[in-house]
C-alpha positions in Angstrom: 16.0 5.9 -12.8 16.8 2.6 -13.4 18.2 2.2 -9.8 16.1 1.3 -6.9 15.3 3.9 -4.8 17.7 4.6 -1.8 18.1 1.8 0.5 17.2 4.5 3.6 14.0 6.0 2.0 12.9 2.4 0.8 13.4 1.0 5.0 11.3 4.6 6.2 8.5 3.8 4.1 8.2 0.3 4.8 8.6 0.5 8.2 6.0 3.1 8.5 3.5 0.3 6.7 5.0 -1.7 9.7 4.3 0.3 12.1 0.9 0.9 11.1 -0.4 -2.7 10.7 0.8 -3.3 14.0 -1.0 -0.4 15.6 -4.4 -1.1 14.4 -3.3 -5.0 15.1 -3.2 -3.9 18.9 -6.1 -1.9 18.4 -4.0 1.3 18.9 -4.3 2.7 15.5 -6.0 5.8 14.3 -7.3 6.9 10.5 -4.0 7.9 9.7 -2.5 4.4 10.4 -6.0 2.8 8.0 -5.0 5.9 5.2 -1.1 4.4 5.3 -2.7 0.5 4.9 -4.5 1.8 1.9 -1.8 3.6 0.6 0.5 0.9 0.6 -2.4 -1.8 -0.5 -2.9 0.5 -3.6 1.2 1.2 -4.3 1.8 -3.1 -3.9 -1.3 -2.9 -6.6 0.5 -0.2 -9.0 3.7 -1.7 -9.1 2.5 -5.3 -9.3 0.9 -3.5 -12.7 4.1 -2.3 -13.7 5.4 -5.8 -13.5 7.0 -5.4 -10.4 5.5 -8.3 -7.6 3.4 -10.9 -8.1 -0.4 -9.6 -5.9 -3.2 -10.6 -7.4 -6.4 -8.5 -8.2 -7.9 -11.0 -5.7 -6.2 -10.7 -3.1 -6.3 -6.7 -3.4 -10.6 -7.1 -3.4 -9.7 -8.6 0.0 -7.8 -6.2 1.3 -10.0 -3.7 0.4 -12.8 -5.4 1.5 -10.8 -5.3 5.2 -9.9 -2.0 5.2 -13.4 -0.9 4.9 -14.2 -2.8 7.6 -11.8 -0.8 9.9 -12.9 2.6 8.6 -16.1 1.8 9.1 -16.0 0.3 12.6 -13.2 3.5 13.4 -15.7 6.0 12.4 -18.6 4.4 13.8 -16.8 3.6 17.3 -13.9 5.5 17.5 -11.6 2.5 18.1 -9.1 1.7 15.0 -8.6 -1.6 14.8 -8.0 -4.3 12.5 -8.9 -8.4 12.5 -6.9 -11.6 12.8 -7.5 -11.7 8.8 -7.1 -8.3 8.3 -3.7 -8.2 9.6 -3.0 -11.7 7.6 -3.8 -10.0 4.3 -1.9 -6.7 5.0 1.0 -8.3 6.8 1.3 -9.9 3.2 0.8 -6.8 1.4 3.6 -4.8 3.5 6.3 -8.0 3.0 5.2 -7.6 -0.6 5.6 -3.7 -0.3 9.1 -3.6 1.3 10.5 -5.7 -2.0 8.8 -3.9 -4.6 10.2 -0.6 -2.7 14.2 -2.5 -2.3 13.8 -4.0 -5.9 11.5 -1.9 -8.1 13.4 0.7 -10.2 12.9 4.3 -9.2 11.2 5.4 -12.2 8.4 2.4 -11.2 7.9 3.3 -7.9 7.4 7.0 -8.9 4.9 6.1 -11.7 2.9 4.4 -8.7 3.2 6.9 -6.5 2.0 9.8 -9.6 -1.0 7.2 -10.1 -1.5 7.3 -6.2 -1.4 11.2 -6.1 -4.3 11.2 -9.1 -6.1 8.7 -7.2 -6.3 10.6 -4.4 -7.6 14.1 -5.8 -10.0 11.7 -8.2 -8.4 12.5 -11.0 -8.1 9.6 -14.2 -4.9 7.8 -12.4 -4.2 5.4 -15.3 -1.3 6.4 -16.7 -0.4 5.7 -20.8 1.4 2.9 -21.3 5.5 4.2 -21.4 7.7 3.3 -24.3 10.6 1.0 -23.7 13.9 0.8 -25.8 
């Protein structure tokens, strides 16, 4: 658990944050493309918590502040895209994402992704602090 996770799974998930941004950069994206954005945006958030990367609460506002924008214009028009500084801030957040996921141990990245999960169903998703040795 101390380990990072598997070099192949760690390149899958990245990539797919990738490939996202860059859909909804074209203005090819759908919701699912804006859910993987958020996703990532609130892991890079979790694991910069857990000590693991250096994102700001700041710079998280934006993002989310962005990504609002694009659900909100995808639902209202039907076209899934995102802005020149959109895709500034989440370009940022997946290069962020893609080293916490090749550097964070595995027992961090699973914590974020357990907080993510609770999240999601709206559950409490702060976890108790853990106890080091």
């Amino acid at each position: 658990m101390l380990l990072p996770i598997a070099r192949q799974i760690a390149d899958d998930l990245a990539l797919r944050v990738h490939l996202a941004l860059d859909a909804l950069r074209r203005g090819d994206g759908g919701v699912s493309d804006a859910q993987t954005l958020t996703q990532a945006m609130l892991l890079t958030g979790f694991l910069a918590e857990a000590g693991y990367g250096s994102t700001t609460g700041e710079q998280l506002g934006a993002a989310e502040r962005e990504i609002a924008k694009v659900f909100d214009t995808g639902r209202d028009t039907g076209r899934w895209a995102i802005d020149e500084g959109g895709f500034a801030l989440f370009a940022d957040i997946a290069t962020h994402y893609d080293r916490q996921l090749h550097g964070a141990p595995l027992w961090a990245v699973t914590d974020a992704s357990e907080r993510l999960d609770r999240f999601t169903a709206g559950l409490p998703y702060q976890l108790p602090m853990r106890k080091r040795a």
